[in-house]
N, C-alpha and C positions, 0 to 999 in steps of 0.2 A: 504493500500500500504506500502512495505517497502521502508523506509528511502529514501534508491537507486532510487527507482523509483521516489517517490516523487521530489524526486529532478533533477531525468531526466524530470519530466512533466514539471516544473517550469524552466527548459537550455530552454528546447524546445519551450515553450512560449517567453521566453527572445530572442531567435535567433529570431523568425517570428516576434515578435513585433521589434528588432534593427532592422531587416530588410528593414524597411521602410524607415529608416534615410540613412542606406545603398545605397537604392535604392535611394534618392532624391541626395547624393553624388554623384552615380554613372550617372545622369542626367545631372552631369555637362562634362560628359568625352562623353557622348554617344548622338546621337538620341531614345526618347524613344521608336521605333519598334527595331531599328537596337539593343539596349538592352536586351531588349526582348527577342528576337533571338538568342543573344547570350549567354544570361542565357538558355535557354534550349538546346542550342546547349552543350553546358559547363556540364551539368548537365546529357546529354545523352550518352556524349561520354568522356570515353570509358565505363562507368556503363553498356553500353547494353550491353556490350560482357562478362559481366561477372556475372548477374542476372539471365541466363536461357532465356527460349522461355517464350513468353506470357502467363498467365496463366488462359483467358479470351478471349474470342471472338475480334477480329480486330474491328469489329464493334463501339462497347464499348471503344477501345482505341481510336478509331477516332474522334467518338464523343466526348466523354470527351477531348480530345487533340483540339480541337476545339474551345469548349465552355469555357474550363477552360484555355488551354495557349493561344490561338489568340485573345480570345471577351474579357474573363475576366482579363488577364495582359496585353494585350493592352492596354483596355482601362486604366487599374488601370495607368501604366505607362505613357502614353497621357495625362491622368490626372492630376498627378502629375508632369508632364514637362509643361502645361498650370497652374500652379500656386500652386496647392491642395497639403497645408504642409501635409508632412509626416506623422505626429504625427496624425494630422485630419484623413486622409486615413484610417490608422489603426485602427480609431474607429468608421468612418461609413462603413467602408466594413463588418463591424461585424451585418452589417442589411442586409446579407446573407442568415442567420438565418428565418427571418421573410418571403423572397421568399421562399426558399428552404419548408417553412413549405406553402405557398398560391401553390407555383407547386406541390406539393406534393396531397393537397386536388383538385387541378383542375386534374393532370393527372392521381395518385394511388389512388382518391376516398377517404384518408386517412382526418377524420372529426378532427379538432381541440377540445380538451376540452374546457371548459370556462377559467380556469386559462391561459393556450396557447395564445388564442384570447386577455384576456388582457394584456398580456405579450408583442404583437404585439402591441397591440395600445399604451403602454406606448415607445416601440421603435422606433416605427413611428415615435411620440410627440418631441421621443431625435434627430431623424434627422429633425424635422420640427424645434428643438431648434438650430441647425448645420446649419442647411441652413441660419438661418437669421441672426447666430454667420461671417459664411462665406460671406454672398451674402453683406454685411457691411462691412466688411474689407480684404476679398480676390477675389477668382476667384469664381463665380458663374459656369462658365462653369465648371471648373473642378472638383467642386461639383457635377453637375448631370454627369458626366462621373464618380467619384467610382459610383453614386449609380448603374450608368448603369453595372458596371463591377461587384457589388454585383449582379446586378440581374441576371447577366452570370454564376456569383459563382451557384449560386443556380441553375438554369439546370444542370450545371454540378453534385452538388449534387445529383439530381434524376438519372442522368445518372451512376453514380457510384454505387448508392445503386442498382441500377439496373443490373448493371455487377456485383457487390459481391465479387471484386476481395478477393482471398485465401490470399494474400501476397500486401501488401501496400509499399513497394519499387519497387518490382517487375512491380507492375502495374503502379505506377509514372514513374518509368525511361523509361519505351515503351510509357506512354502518353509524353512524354517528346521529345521525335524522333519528334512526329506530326507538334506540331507548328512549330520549324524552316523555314522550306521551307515559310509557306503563311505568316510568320511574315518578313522575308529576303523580298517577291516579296511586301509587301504593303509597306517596308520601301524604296525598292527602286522607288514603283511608287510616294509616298506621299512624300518622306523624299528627296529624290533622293541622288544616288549613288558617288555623291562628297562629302556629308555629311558622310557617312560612312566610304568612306575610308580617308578622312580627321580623322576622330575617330582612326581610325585602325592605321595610322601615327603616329598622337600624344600618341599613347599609352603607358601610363606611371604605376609605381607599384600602384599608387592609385587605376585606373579608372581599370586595372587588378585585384588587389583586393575586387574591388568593382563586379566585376564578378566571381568570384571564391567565394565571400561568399554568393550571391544568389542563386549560382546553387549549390555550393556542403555543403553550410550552409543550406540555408530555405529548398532547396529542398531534398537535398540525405540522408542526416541528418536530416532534419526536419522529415518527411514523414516516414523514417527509422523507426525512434526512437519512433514515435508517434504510427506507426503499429505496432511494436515490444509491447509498454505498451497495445496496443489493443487486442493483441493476448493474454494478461496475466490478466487482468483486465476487468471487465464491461465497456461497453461504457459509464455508467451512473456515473463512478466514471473518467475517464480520461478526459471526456468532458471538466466537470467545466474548468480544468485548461487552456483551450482558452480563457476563458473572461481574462484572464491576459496578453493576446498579445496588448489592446489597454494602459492598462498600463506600459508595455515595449516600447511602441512606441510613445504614449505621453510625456513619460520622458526622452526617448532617442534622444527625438528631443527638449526637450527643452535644455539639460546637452550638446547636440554636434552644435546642429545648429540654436539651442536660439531662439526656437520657442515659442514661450506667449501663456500660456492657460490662455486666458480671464475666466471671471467669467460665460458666458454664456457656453463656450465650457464645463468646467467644469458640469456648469448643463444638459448641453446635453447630457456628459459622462455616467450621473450618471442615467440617463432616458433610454440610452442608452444598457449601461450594464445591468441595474436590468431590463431591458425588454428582454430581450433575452435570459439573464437567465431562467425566467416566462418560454418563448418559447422553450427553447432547453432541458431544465433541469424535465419538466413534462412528462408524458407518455402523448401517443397517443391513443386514440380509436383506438381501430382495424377496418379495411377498410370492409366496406358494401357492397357487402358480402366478408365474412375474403375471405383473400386468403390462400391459402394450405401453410402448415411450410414450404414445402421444398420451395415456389417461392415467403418468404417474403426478403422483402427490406433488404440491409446491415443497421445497424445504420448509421444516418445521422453523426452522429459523427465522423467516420471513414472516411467519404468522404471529408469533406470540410475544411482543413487545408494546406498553402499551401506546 
């Protein structure tokens, strides 16, 4: 990679991983649906009208608009407004990776190598070190709410390698449109409708900035820039650089909102990270029986960033 790039891999990771810290600021201004919401709302519009028409079957946006903004930033958000530091988030969403690769052999038939598989169990071992790091001195609940929103991540994964979008901007800003509406009606049945526009009242440059850097940072930018190194690069060289997002978000949650990485969370990181590397960074056997070139999967690596 040139210089250039290298250094947009490593913005790109820094954005998604401050993100989080972001995101846990902007929980103090918002309900987390009704934020939700508004990050995709914020991130859709006006970008649709200036992107082109879909580039991919409605299908494929719906779905993925479903499982990746309602199930999976829901809950990450929920989760994170029930207790679950930022910096933590950041680094067990990255056990994505581990579903993404278990749907993958349940639904494309697609067999794990041996190194794969230990790769999974070492990252299992880092969220079983996380859980006991959390369920001792935070929210247990909000614990299994990321892992539930990693395990959302990863449908969406298959759904995306399954669509193949040509254009990764393109195809986030239309999946983008989807959630608002079902994120706005659970915020108003769950959160109810005085919470939000209590939000919308007191809205101030923080709790505003803190929505403009979700939707036009992690998302139009993030997504951008990460398709753009996609289109120019292997997936097997731009990948790596995501295991750097739980490093930017570990650290940007201790440096802004003086979150303690205990000495377990640390080893959980480390179990964590190096296992999903194993997982993501190996090839894959090809699926039994292969499928034809032209109707194989996108790399995973292009779908699941957010």
């Amino acid at each position: 990679m040139r210089p250039s790039h290298l250094l947009l891999a490593v913005l790109v990771a820094a954005v998604w991983g401050v993100n989080f810290t972001v995101i846990e600021i902007g929980l103090d201004h918002f309900p987390p649906l009704f934020f939700s919401a508004l990050r995709f709302l914020v991130a859709a519009l006006p970008a649709v009208f200036l992107v082109g028409r879909p580039k991919v079957a409605w299908k494929w946006i719906v779905g993925v608009g479903l499982a990746l903004g309602v199930a999976k930033f829901g809950l990450l958000f929920v989760g994170m407004d029930a207790g679950m530091p930022g910096g933590l988030s950041s680094l067990v969403l990255q056990i994505q990776a581990v579903f993404t690769a278990l749907f993958a052999f349940a639904l494309l038939g697609e067999r794990p190598s041996r190194v794969r598989l230990v790769g999974m169990v070492v990252a299992l071992a880092g969220i079983g070190v996380a859980a006991v790091d959390e369920g001792t001195s935070g929210s247990l609940t909000g614990f299994v709410l990321i892992v539930a929103a990693a395990a959302c991540w990863g449908v969406s994964n298959i759904l995306t390698r399954k669509a193949a979008p040509p254009d990764a901007l393109n195809f986030m800003i239309w999946v983008s449109t989807v959630p608002v509406l079902p994120l706005l009606a659970l915020s108003f049945l769950l959160e109810g409708p005085e919470r939000d526009l209590e939000a919308l009242a007191g809205l101030d440059w923080r709790g505003a900035g803190t929505v403009l850097f979700v939707a036009w940072g992690a998302t139009v930018f993030g997504f951008g820039a990460w398709g753009w190194l996609l289109r120019r690069h292997p997936a097997s060289t731009v990948a790596p650089f995501s295991l750097l997002v739980p490093v930017f978000g570990m650290s940007s949650a201790a440096l802004f909102l003086g979150e303690t990485v205990t000495p377990l969370r640390w080893c959980a990181a480390a179990l964590l990270v190096g296992g999903v590397a194993m997982a993501s960074l190996t090839r894959r056997r090809p699926a039994v029986p292969a499928a034809p070139p032209a109707d194989a999967p996108a790399p995973e690596a292009a779908a699941d960033r957010r």
